[in-house]
C-alpha positions as CSV (number, residue, x, y, z in Angstrom):
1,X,8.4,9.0,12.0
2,X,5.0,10.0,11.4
3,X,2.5,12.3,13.4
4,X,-0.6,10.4,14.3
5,X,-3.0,10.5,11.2
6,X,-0.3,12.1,9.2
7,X,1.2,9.2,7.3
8,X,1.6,10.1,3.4
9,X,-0.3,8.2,1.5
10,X,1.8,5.9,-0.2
11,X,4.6,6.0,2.5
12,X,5.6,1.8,3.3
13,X,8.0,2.5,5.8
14,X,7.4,1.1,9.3
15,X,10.0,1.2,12.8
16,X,9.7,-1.8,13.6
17,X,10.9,-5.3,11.7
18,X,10.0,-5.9,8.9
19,X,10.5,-2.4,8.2
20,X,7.1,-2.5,6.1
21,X,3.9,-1.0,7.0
22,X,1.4,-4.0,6.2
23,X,-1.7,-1.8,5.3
24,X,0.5,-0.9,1.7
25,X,-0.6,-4.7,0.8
26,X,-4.1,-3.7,0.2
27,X,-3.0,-1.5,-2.5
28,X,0.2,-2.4,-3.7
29,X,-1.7,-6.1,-4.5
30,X,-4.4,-4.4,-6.1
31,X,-2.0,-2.7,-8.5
32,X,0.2,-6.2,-8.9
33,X,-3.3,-8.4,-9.5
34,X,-4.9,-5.7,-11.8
35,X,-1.2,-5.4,-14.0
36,X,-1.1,-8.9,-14.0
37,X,-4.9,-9.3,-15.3
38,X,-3.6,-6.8,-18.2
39,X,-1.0,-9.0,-19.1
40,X,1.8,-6.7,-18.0
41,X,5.1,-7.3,-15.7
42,X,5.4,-5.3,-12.6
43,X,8.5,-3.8,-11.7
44,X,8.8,-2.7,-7.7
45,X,11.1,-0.2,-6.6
46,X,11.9,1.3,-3.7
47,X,12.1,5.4,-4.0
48,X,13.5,7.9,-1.1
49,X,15.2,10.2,0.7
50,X,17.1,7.6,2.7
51,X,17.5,5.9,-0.6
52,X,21.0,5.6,-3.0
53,X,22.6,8.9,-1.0
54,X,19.5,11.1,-1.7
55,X,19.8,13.2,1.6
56,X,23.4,15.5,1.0
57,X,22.1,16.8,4.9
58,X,22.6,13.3,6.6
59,X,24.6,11.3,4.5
60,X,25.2,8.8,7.3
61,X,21.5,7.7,7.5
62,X,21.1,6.3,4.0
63,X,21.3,2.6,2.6
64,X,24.5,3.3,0.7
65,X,26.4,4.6,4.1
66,X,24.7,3.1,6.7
67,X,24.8,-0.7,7.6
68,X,21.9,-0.2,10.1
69,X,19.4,1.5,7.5
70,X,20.7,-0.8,4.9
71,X,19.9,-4.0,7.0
72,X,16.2,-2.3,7.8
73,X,16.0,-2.3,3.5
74,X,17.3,-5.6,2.9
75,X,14.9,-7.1,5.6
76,X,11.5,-5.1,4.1
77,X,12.2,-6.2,0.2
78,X,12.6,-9.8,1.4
79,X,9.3,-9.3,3.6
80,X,7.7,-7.9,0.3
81,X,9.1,-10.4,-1.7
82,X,7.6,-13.3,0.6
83,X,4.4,-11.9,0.0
């Protein structure tokens, strides 16, 4: 959760399903098209503290743990992936 206006820049995460915050597209297919257009693969991943047991102070709330933070994952890479 994010104070109004104080979103980090390259943060995707949304609250609501799918879990992805739609204005990362602009950039994230700018970066995929321009790779491409260089002949190079792109490899996504997805990086954070709710990530692979990264936060020791809630180890509950990650994707490893959690089936409820896990499904919210699942659901945003095959949103992504769609794309």
């Amino acid at each position: 959760p994010f104070q109004a206006g104080a979103r980090p820049r390259y943060e995707c995460w949304a609250p609501d399903p799918p879990y992805f915050y739609e204005p990362c597209f602009d950039w994230l297919d700018a970066w995929v098209t321009a790779a491409h257009a260089a002949g190079l693969w792109v490899v996504l991943a997805a990086r954070g503290v709710l990530a692979a047991g990264g936060d020791d102070a809630h180890p509950q709330a990650n994707v490893v743990r959690n089936e409820a933070t896990r499904a919210q994952f699942f659901a945003m890479w095959r949103h992504v992936a769609a794309r």
